[in-house]
C-alpha positions, 0 to 999 in steps of 0.5 A: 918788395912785398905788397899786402892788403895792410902793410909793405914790406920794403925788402933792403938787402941781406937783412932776412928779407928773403926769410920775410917774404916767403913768410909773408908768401907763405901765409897769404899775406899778398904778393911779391913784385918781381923787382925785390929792391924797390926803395920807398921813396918809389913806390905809393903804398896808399894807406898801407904801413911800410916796414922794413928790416935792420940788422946790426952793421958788423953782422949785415958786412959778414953776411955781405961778405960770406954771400959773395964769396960764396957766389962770386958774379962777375957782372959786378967786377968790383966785387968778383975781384975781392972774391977772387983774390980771397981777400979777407973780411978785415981787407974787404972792409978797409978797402970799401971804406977807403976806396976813393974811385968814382963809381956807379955800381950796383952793390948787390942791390938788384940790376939797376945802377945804385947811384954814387955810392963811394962818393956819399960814403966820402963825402958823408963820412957814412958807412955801406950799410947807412948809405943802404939803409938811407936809400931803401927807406928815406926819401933821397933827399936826405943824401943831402941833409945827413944831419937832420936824417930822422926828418926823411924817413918814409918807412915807419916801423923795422924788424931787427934781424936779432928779434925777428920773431917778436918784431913781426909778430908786433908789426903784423900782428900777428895771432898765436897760430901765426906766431907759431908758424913763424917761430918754427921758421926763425932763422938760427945762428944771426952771427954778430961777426965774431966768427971774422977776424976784425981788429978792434980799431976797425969795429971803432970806425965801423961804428962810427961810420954807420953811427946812423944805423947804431943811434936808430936801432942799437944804442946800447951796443959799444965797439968793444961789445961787438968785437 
């Protein structure tokens, strides 16, 4: 979490919040709390405007995806097992999709346990990144009245990862100085994940299952167009 004299930045996990922070850091716009995930529902940001950021879901598995098979930790077994054994992104998916364990687990999102993740995604009929999503940036309440999720919603305004230079500049407003700095420092090549081979019937049920992500922020993309 970033914290700034106007806006907040809650920071949700592989969606360019590094990139955004150390902009925000950069230009001396607040100050970051050592703890990076810190979801809304959290933390008072006073008169401040929250914002966050989203990226389409595919793209935000194949980050997940390249970033612990590069880094591998195994005080997170769940994970350093699919590392481990080289599983591939079509498997990786599958298997977090139909896995039935009961489990509390961290999934990347700092050292405290991150609530029973597996049993929402069942119970829901909701995607990893939806259930990201929900926590950083609604109330937790929502986990129990998934039909009415738009009522729950704490952060007011995103950055999508794939126009993150136009998205800042509006949620910052940011002058043409500003502007400038930060397009020298857009990030390049935001892969959709057609680098990752992934079976058409398995983009179908990605898009089902993070339907929340796609009706908010992506209503215009079909399964066939990200696949």
């Amino acid at each position: 979490m970033f914290i700034g004299k106007k806006t907040v930045f809650v920071h949700t996990p592989k969606c360019a919040g590094t990139f955004i922070r150390e902009f925000l850091s950069s230009m001396r716009m607040g100050k970051s709390l050592r703890k990076w995930h810190v979801p809304a529902c959290e933390f008072d940001s006073g008169d401040r405007v929250l914002f966050s950021s989203v990226r389409e879901p595919l793209s935000y598995y194949r980050s997940l995806y390249k970033y612990h098979k590069k880094k591998p930790k195994r005080e997170n077994m769940r994970f350093y097992n699919y590392w481990s054994t080289n599983q591939s992104f079509e498997k990786f998916l599958l298997d977090m999709i139909n896995d039935e364990e009961e489990k509390t687990i961290d999934l990347a999102l700092g050292r405290d346990p991150f609530k029973p993740v597996v049993k929402w995604m069942r119970d829901l009929d909701i995607g990893f990144f939806t259930v990201v999503h929900l926590y950083m940036c609604f109330d937790h309440k929502v986990f129990g009245d998934i039909g009415n999720y738009k009522d729950y919603k704490i952060v007011k305004d995103f950055v999508k990862v794939e126009n993150i230079c136009e998205d800042m500049a509006r949620v910052l407003q940011l002058d043409e100085r500003a502007q400038e700095i930060l397009k020298k420092r857009e990030i390049k090549n935001v892969s959709n994940g057609k680098d990752l081979e992934c079976s058409q019937e398995l983009v179908d049920l990605i898009v089902h299952k993070d339907r929340v992500v796609y009706e908010s922020f992506y209503p215009e993309v079909r399964s066939e167009d990200i696949f």
